[in-house]
N, C-alpha and C positions, 0 to 999 in steps of 0.2 A: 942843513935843513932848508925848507923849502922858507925864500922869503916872500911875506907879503905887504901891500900896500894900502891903507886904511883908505876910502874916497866917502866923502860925504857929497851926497844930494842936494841940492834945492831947502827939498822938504825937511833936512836934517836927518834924513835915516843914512846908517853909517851901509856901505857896500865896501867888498875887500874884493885885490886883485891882485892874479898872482904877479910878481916884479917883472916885468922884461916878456908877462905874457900879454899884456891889455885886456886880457876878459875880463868881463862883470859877471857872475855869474847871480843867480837867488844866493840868499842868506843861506840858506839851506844845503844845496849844492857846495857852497864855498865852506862852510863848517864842518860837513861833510870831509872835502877833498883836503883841510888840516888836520881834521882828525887823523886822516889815514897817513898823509904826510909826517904827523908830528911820529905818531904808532911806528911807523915804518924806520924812521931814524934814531927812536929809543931803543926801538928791539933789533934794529942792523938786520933789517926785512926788507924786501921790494915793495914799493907801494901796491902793485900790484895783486901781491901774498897777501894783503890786507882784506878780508871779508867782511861787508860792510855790518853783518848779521849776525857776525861772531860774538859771544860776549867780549868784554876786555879780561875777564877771566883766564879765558880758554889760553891768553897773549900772555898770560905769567904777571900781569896788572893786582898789585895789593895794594894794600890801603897809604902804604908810600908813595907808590908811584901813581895813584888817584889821586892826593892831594898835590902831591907835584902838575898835572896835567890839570888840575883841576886853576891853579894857581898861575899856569902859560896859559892855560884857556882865558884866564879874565881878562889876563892882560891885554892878549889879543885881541877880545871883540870890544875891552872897555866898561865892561858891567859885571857885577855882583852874581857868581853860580858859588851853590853850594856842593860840597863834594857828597851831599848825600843825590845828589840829582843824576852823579854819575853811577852810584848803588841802581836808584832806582829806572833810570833809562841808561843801558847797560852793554850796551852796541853804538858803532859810529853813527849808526841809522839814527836809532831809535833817540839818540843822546843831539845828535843835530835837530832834528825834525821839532824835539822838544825849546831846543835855543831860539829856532829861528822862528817858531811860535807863538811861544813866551815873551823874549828878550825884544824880537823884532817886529811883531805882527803881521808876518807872513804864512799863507796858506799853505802851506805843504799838503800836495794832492796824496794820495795812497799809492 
């Protein structure tokens, strides 16, 4: 699995980078690029294969492996998601854009 490095700002907003890659990316972007990462090495998929627009459904994703992800998700960014937020925003897209909103106060354009 894809590892990453926690960097905190100034300001104390937390940014992640991939190890050994040095990008900063948005909150967005990078919650994004684990989701697909994490998806890819639970289902022995290409990150690639990974559509960001897919449900996690469509992936064979049940209510086990939601709270499972739901549960590496926290750890990772550090803060409180409820496994019903991956019910209700239900795509890599739609379930980042939501985190890096909420969680982190940033704009995610359309």
């Amino acid at each position: 699995m894809t590892s990453w490095d926690r960097l905190v700002s100034h300001s104390g907003n937390a940014q992640w980078v991939l190890k050994g890659n040095g990008r900063v990316g948005t909150q967005y972007e990078n919650i994004q690029e684990w989701l697909i990462n994490y998806l890819a090495d639970v289902l022995d998929m290409e990150p690639d294969d990974i559509a960001t627009t897919t449900p996690f459904s469509r992936y064979g994703m049940d209510s086990s492996a939601t709270i499972i992800l739901t549960g590496d998700l926290m750890e990772w960014l550090g803060c409180e998601i409820d496994s019903d937020d991956v019910y209700q925003y239900p795509t890599v897209q739609s379930l980042a854009r939501f985190l890096a909103e909420t969680r982190f106060g940033e704009r995610v354009g359309e």
